[in-house]
MARKE-911327 format. One record per residue: residue in one letter; x, z negated, y negated of N, C-alpha, C in turn. Coordinates in steps of 0.02 Angstrom, whole numbers, plus 50000, padded with zeros to 5 digits. Layout:
BEGIN
AXZYXZYXZY
...
This chain:
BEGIN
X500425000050060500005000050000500445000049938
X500265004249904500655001049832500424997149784
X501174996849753501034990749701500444993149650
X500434987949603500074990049548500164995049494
X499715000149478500185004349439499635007149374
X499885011349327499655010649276499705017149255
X499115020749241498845028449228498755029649147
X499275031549130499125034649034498665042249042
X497995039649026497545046449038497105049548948
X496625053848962496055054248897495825057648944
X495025051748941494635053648981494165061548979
X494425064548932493975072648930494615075648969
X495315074148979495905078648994495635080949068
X495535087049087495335090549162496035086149192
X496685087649177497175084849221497115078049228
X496855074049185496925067949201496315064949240
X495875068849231495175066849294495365071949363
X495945075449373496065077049443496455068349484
X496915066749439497195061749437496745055149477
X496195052949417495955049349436495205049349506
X495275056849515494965059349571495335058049643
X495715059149619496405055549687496495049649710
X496425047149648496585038149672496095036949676
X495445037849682494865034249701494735038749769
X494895042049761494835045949854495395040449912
X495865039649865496415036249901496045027449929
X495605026249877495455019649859495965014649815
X496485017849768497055016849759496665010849690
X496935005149696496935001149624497415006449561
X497325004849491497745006549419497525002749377
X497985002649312497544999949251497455007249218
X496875005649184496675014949151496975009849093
X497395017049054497815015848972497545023448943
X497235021848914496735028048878497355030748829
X497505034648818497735040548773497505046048739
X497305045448684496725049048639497175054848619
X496905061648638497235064848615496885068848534
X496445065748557496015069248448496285066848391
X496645060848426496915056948365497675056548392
X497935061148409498595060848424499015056148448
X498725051748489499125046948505499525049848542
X499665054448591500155055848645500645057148586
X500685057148524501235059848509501615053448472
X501355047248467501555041048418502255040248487
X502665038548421503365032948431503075030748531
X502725025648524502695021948583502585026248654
X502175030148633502045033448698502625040348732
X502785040948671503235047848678503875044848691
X504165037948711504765036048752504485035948824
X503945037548851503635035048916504035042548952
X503915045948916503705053448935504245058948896
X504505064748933504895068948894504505072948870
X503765077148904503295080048862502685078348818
X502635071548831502155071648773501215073348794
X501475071848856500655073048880500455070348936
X499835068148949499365066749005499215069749050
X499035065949112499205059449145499965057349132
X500075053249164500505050949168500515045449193
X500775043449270500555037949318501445033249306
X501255027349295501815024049307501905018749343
X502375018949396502195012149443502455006649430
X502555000549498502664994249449503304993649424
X503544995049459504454997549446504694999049376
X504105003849354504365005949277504535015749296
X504305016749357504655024949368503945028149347
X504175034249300503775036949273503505043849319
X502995047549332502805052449365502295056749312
X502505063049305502105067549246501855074049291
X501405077949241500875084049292500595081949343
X499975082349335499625080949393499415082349453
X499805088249488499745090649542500625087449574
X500805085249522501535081449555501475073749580
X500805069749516500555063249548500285064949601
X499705069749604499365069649665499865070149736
X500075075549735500465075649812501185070849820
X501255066249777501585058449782500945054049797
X500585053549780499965048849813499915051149879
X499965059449886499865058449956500335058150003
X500995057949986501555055850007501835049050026
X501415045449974501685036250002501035036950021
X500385036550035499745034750033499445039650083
X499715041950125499365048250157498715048950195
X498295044350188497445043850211497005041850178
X496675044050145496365053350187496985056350168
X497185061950185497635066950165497245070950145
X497495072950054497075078050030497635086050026
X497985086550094498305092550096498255091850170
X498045098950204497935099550284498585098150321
X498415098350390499065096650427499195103150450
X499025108950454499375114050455499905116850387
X500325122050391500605123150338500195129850316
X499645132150357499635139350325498875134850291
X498555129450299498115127850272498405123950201
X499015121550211499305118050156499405122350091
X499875127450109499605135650072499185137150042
X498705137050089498085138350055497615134049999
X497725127750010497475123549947497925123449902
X498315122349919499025124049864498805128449809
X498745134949856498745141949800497845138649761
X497525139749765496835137849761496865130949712
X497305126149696497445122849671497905125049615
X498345128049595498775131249558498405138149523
X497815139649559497475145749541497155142049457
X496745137049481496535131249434497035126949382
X497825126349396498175121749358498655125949324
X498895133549366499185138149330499225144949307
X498245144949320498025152849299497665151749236
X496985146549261496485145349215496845140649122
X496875133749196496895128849114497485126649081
X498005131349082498465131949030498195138248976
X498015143248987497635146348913497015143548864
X496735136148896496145133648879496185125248873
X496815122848860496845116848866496795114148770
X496895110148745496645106448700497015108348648
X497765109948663498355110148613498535120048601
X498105122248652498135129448659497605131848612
X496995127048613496195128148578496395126948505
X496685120248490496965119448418497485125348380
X497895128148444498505130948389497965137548391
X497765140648438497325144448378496925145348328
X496515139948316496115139248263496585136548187
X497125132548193497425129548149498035132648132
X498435136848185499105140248175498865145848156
X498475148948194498385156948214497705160048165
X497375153548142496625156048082496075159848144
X496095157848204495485159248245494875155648221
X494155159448196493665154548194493525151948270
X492955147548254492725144948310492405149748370
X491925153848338491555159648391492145162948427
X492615162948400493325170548421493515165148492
X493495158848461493935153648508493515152448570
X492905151748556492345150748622492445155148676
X492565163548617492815169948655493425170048694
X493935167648668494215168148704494265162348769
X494155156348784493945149948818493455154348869
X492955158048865492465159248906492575163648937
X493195168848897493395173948939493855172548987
X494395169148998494725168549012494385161649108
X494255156649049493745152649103493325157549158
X493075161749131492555164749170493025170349220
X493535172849194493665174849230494205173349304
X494475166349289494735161949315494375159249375
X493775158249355493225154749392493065161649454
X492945167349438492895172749480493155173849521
X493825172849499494315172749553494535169349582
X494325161349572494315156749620493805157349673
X493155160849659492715161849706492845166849750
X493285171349747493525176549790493715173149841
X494175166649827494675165249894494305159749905
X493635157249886493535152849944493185159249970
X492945163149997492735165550030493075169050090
X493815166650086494285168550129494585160650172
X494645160250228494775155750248494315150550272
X494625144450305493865141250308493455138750272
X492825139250307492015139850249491815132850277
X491785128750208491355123450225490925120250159
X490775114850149490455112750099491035111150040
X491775108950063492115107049996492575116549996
X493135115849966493645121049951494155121550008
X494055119150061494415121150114494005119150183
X493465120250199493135118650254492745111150240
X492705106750291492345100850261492565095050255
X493185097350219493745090250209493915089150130
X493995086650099494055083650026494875087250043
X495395090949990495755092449970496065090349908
X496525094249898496805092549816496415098549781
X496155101949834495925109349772495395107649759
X494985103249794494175100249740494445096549691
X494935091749703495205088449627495195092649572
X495555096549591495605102749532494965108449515
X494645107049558493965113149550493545107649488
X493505103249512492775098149490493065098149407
X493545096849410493695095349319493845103049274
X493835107149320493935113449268493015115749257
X492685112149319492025115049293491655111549244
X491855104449264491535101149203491475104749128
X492425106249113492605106949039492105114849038
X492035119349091491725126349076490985124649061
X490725118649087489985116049068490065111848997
X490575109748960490515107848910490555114848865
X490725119048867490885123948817490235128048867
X489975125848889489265129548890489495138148929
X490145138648988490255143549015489785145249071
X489595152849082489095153849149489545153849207
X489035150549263489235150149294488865153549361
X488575157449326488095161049354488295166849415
X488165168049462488365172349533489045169649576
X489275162849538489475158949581489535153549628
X489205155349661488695152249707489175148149771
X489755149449768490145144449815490585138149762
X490755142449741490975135349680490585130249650
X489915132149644489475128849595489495124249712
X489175127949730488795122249810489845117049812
X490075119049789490715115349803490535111649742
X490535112349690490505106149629490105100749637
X489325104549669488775099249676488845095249762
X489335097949791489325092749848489895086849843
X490355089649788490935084749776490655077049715
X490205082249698489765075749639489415073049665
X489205073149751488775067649753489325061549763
X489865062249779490235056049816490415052149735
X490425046449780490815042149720491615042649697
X492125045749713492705045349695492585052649632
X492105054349642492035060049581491675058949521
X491015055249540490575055549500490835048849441
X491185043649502491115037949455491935036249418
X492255045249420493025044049401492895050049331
X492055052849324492125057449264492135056049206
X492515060149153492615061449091491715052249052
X491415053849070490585050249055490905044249061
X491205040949131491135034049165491795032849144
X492235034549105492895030449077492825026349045
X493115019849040493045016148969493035015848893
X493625021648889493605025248814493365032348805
X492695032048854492405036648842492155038848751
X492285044048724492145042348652492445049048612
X491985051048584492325057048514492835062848548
């Protein structure tokens, strides 16, 4: 079991609710340390010695060892912590959530993340409608092509047959943020039956962006 450890998150961050989707799958104890990113805290004096980039999650254990990106916490949780294992015991299935997971952490929501949405509107003079445009295009088309490959491989109720993965971690929080910006999600009909079977459980529903403590603004 591990020690006690301590999660620098903002509860709207998609990466940081894959995060906390993990450790409640795990059953893992943390202290939640909210990190507001509207008000720039990831960038004050205090927080920016934690960290060389300057961003959320960011899991630290009791030790004081720091762990950043959240597909790097996750598969260290499942490395000291390995039950449930949210990566298969085959390698060509490991692959496969892998890619399907990275489809989500390094196709979609790096063109649509918070600091990408700002520098265009504030660096670049994007209005808001141009910005939705581009967020919905990009989302939507992200989302399409995540639905291609579940349809390859095994078919079950989550993103790899009927086992909780790391790639629902990563599915559930990119759909949320496409339902806050009001993206369709319309003729995707395996993603959406994957979102709504991962929201009934509790390590999802009661780890969302809504049920944080500094839920807020």
């Amino acid at each position: 079991m591990l020690k006690p450890m301590k999660l620098y998150n903002y509860f709207r961050s998609s990466a940081s609710y894959r995060v906390r989707i993990a450790l409640a799958i795990k059953g893992l104890t943390y202290e939640h340390a909210p990190v507001n990113l509207l008000r720039a805290e990831h960038l004050l004096p205090g927080y920016a010695t934690l960290t060389a980039d300057s961003l959320v999650p960011l899991l630290v254990l009791d030790g004081g060892e720091a762990i950043t990106q959240s597909m790097a916490i996750i598969e260290y949780l499942d490395e000291v912590c390995p039950q449930p294992p949210l990566l298969p015991a085959d390698a060509l299935g490991r692959a496969r959530v892998r890619a399907l997971a990275q489809s989500v952490a390094c196709e979609i929501h790096p063109l649509n993340n918070l600091r990408v949405l700002k520098f265009l509107v504030n660096d670049l003079g994007i209005n808001e409608d141009d910005k939705l445009r581009w967020y919905t295009h990009w989302v939507r088309q992200g989302l399409e092509a995540f639905e291609r490959q579940l349809q390859t491989g095994p078919v079950g109720i989550f993103c790899h047959g009927h086992t909780l993965t790391m790639a629902d971690c990563l599915l559930v929080p990119q759909i949320f943020n496409a339902q806050r910006f009001n993206v369709s999600l319309d003729g995707l009909e395996k993603v959406q039956s994957v979102f709504d079977a991962c929201m009934a459980l509790p390590a999802f529903s009661q780890t969302q962006p809504s049920a944080c403590p500094d839920a807020q603004g």
